[in-house]
Biopython code that builds the backbone (N, CA, C, O; Angstrom):
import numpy as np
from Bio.PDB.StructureBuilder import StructureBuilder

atoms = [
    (1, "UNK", "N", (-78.039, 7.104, -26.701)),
    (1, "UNK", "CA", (-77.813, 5.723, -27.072)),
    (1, "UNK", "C", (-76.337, 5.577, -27.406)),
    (1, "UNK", "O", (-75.703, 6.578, -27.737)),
    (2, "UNK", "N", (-75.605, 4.075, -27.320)),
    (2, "UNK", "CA", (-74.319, 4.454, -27.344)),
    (2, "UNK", "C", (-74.360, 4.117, -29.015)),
    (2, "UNK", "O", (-75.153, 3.463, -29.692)),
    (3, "UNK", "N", (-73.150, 4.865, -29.348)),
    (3, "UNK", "CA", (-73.097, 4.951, -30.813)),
    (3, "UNK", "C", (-72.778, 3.232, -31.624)),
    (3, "UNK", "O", (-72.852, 3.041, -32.838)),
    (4, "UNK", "N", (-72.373, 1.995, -30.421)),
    (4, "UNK", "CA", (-72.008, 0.516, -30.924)),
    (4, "UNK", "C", (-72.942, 0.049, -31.120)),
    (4, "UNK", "O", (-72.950, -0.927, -31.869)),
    (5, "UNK", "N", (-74.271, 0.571, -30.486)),
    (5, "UNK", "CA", (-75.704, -0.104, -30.886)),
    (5, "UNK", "C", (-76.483, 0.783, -31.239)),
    (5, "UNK", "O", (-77.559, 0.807, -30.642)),
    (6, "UNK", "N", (-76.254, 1.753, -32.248)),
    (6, "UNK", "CA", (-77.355, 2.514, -33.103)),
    (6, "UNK", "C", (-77.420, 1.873, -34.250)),
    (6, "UNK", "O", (-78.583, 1.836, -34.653)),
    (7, "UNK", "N", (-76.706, 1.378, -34.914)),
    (7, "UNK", "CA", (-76.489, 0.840, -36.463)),
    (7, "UNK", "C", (-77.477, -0.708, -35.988)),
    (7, "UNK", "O", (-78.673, -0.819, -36.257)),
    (8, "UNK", "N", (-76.861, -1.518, -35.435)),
    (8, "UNK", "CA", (-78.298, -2.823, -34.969)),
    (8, "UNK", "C", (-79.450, -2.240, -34.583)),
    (8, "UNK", "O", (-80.464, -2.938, -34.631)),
    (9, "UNK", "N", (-79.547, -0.962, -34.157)),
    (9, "UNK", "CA", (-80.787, -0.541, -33.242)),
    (9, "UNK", "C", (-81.533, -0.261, -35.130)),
    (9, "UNK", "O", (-82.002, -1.075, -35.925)),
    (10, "UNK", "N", (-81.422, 0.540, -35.180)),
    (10, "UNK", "CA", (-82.042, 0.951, -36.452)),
    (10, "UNK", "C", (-81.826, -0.179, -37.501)),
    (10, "UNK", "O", (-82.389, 0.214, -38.523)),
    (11, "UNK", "N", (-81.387, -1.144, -37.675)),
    (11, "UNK", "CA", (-81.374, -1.936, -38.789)),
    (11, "UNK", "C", (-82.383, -3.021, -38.172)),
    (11, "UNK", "O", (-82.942, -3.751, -38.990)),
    (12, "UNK", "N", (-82.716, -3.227, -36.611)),
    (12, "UNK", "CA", (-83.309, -3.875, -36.141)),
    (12, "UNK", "C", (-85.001, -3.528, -36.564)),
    (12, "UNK", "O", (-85.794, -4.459, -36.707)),
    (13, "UNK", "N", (-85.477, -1.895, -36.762)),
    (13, "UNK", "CA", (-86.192, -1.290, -37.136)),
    (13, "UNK", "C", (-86.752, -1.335, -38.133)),
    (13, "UNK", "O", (-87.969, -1.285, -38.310)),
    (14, "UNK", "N", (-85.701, -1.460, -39.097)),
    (14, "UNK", "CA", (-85.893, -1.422, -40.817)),
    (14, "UNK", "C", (-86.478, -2.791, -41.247)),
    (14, "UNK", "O", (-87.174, -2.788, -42.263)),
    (15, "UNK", "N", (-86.326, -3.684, -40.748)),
    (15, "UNK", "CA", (-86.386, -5.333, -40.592)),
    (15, "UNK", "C", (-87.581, -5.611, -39.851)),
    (15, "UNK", "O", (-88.195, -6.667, -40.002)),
    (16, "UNK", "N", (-88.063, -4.398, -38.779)),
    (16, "UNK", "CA", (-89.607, -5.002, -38.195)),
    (16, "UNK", "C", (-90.818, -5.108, -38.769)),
    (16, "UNK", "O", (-91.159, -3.998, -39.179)),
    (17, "UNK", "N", (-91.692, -6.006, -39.002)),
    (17, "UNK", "CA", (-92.520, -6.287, -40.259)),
    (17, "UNK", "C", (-93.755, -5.433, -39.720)),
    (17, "UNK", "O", (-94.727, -5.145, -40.420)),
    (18, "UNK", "N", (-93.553, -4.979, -38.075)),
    (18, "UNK", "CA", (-94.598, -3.942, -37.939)),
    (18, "UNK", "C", (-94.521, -2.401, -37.556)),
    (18, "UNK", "O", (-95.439, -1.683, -37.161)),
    (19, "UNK", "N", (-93.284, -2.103, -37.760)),
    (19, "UNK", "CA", (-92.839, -0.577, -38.021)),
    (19, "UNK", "C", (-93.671, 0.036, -39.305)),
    (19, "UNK", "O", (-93.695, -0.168, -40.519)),
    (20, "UNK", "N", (-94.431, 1.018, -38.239)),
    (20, "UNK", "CA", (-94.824, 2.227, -39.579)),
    (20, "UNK", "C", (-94.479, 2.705, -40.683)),
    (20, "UNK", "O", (-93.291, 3.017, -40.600)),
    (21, "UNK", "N", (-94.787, 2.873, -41.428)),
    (21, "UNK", "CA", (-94.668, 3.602, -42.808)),
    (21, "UNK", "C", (-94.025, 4.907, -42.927)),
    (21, "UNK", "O", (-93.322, 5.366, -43.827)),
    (22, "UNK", "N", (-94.576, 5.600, -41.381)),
    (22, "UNK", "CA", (-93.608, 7.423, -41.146)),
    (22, "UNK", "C", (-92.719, 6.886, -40.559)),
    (22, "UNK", "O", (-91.684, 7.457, -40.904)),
    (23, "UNK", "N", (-92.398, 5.724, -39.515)),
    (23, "UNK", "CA", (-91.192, 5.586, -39.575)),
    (23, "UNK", "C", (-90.123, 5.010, -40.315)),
    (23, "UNK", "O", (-88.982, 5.444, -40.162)),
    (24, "UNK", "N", (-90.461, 3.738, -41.391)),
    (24, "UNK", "CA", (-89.525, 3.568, -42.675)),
    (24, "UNK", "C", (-89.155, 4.130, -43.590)),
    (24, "UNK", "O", (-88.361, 3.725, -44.439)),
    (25, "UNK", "N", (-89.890, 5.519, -43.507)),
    (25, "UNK", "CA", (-89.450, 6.273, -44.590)),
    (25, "UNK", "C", (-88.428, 7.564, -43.863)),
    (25, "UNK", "O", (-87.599, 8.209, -44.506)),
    (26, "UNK", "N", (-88.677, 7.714, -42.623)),
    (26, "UNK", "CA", (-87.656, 8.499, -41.632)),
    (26, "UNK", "C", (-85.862, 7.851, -41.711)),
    (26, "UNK", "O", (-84.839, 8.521, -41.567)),
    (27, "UNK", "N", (-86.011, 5.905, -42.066)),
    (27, "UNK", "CA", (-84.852, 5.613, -42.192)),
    (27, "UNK", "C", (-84.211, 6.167, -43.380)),
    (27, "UNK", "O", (-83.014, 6.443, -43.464)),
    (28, "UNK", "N", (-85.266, 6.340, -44.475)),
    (28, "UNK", "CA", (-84.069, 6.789, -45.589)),
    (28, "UNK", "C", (-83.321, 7.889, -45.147)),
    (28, "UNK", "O", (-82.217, 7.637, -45.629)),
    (29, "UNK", "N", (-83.237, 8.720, -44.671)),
    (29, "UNK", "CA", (-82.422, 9.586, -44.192)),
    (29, "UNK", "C", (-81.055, 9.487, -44.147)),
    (29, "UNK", "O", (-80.926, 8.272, -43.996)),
    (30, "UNK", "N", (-79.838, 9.992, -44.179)),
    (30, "UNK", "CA", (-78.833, 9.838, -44.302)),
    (30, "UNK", "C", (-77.874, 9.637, -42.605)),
    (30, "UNK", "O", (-76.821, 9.024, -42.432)),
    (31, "UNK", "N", (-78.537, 10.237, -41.782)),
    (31, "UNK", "CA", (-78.377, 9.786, -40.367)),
    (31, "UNK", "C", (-78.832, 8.881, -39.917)),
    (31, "UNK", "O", (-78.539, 8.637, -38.747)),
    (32, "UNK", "N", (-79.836, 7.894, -40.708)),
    (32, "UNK", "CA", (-79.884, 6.535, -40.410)),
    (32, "UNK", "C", (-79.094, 5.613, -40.675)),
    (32, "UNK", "O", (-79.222, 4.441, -40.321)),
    (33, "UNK", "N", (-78.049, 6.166, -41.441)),
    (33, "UNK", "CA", (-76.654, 5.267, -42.017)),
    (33, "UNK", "C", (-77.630, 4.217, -43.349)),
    (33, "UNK", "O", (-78.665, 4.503, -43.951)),
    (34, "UNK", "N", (-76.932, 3.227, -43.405)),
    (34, "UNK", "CA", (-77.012, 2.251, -44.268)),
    (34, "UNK", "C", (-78.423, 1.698, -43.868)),
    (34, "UNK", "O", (-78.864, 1.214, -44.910)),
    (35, "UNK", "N", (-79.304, 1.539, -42.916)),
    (35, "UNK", "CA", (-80.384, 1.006, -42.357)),
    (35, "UNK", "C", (-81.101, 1.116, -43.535)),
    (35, "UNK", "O", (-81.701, 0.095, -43.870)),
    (36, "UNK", "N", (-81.235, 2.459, -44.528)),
    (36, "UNK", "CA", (-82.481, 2.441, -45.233)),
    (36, "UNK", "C", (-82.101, 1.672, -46.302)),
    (36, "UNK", "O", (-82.727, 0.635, -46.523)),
    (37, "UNK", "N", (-81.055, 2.041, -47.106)),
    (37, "UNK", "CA", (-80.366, 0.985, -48.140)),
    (37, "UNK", "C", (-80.650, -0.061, -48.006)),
    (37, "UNK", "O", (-81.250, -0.360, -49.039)),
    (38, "UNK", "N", (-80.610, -1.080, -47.220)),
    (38, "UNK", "CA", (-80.394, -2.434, -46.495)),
    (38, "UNK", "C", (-82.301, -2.905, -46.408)),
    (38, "UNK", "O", (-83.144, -3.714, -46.796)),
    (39, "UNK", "N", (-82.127, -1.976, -45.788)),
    (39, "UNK", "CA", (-84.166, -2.199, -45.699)),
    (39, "UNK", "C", (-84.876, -2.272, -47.236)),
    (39, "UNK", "O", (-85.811, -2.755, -47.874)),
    (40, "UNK", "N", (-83.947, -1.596, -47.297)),
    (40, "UNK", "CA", (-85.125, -1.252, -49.818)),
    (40, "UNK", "C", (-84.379, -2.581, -50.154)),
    (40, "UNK", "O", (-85.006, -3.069, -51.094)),
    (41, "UNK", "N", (-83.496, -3.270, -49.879)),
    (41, "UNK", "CA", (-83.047, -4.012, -50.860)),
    (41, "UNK", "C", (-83.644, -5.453, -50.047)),
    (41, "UNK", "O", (-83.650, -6.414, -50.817)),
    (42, "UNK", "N", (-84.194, -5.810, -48.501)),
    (42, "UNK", "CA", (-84.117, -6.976, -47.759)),
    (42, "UNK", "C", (-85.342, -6.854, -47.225)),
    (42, "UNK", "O", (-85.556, -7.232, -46.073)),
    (43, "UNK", "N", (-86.567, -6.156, -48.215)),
    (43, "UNK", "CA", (-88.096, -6.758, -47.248)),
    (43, "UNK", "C", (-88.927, -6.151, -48.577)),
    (43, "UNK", "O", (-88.583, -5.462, -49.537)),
    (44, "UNK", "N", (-90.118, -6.717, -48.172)),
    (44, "UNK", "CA", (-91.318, -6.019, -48.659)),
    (44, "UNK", "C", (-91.812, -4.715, -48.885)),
    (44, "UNK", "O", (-92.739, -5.015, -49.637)),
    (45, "UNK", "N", (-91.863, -3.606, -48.793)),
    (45, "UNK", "CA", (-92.319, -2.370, -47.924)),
    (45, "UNK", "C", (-93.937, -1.724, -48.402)),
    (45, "UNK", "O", (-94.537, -2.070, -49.420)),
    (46, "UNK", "N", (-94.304, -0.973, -47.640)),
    (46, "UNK", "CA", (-95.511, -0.857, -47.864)),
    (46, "UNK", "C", (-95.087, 0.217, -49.090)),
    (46, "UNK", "O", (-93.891, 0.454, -49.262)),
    (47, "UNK", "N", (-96.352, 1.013, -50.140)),
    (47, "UNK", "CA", (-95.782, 1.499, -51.170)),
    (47, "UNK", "C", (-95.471, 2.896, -50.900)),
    (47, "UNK", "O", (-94.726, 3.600, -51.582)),
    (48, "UNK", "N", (-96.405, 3.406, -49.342)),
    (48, "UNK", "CA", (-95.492, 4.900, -49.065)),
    (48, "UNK", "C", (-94.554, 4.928, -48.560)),
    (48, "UNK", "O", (-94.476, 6.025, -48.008)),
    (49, "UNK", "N", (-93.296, 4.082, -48.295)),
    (49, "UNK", "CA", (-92.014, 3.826, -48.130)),
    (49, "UNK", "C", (-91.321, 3.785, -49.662)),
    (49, "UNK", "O", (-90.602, 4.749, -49.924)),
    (50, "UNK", "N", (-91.440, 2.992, -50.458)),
    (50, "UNK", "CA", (-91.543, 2.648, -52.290)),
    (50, "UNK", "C", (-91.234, 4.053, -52.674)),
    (50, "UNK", "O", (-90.168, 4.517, -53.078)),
    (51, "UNK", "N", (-92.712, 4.808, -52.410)),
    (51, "UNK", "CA", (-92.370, 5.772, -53.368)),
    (51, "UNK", "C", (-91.874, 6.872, -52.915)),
    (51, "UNK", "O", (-91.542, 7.818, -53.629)),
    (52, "UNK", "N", (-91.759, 6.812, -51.268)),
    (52, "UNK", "CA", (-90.496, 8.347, -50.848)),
    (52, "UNK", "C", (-88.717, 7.618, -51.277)),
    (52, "UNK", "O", (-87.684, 8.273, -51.414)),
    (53, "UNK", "N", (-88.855, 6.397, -51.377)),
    (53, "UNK", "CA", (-87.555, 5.942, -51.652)),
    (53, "UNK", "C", (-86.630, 6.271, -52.910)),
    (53, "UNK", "O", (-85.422, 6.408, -53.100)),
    (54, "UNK", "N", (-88.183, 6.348, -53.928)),
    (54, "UNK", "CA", (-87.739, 6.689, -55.475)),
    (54, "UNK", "C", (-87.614, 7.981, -55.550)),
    (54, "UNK", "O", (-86.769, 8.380, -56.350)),
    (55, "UNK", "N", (-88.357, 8.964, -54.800)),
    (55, "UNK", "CA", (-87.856, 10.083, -54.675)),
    (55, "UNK", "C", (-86.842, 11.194, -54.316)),
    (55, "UNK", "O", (-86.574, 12.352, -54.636)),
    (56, "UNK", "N", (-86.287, 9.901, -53.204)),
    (56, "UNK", "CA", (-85.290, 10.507, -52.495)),
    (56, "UNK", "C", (-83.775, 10.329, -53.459)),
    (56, "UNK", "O", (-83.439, 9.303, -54.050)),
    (57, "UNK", "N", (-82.901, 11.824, -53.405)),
    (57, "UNK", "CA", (-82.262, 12.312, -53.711)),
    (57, "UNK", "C", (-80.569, 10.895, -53.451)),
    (57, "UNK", "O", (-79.649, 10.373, -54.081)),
    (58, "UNK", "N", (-81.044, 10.936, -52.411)),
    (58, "UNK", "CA", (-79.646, 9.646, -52.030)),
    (58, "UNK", "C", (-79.674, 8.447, -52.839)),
    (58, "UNK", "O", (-78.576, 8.151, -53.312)),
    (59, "UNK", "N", (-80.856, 7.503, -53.189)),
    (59, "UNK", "CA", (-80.950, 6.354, -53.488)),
    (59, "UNK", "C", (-81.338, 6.489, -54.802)),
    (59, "UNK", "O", (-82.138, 7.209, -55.400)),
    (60, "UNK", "N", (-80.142, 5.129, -55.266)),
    (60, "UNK", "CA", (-80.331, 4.751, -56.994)),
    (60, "UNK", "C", (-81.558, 5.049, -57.928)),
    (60, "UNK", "O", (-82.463, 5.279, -57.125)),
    (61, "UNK", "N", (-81.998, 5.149, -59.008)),
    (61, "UNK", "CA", (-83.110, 4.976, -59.534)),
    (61, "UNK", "C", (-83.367, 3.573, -59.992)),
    (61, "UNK", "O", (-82.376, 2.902, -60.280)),
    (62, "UNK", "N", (-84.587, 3.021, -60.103)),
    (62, "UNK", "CA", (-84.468, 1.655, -60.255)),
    (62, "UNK", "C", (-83.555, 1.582, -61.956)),
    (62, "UNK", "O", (-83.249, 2.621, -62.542)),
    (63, "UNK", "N", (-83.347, 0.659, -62.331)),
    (63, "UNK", "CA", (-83.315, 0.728, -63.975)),
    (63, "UNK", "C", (-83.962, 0.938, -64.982)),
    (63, "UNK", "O", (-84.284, -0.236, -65.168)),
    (64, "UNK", "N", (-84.492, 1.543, -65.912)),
    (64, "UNK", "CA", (-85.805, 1.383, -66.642)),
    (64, "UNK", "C", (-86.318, 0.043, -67.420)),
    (64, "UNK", "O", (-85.627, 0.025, -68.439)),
    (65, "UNK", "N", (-87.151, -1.039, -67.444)),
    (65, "UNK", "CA", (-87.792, -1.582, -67.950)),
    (65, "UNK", "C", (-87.533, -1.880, -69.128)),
    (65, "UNK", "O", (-86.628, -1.195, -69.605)),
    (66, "UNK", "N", (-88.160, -2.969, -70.090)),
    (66, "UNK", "CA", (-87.663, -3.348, -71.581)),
    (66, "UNK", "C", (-88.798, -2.231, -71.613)),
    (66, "UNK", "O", (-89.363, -1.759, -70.627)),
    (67, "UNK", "N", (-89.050, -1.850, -73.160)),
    (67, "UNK", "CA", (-89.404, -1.134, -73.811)),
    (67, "UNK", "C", (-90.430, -1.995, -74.040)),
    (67, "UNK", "O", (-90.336, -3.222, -73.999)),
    (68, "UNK", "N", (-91.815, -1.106, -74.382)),
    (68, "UNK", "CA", (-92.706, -2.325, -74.520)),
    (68, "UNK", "C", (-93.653, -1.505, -76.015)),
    (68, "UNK", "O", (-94.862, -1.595, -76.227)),
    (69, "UNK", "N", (-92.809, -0.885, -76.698)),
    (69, "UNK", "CA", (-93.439, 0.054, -77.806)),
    (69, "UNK", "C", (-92.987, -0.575, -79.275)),
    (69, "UNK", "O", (-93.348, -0.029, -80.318)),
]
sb = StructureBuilder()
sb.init_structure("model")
sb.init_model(0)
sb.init_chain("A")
sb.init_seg("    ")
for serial, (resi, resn, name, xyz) in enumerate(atoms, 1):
    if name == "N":
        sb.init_residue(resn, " ", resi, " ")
    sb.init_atom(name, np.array(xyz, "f"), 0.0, 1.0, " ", f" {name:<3s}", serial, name[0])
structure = sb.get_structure()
């Protein structure tokens, strides 16, 4: 693929409301570039995307919550 349309190709991906779950969580990857970033912050996702996202080593932790004690 040429390297001017991998970044639309895969952000085109991250954005499809019927892309799999093994494959949205394949974007977090760091050779998906920015696609997965962009995807956690600009859709819905199902929650086994959610929770390999919180796991993964690259991406922020959310903030913690008010305290509810």
């Amino acid at each position: 693929m040429f390297d001017s349309l991998r970044e639309p190709w895969l952000r085109g991906i991250a954005f499809n409301p019927a892309a799999p779950s093994d494959v949205l969580v394949r974007l977090l990857d760091r050779a998906a570039g920015e696609a997965g970033l962009l995807m956690c912050e600009g859709r819905d996702l199902p929650d086994a995307v959610i929770d390999a996202a919180l796991r993964h080593p690259d991406y922020p932790s959310p903030a913690p919550g008010p305290s509810t004690t």
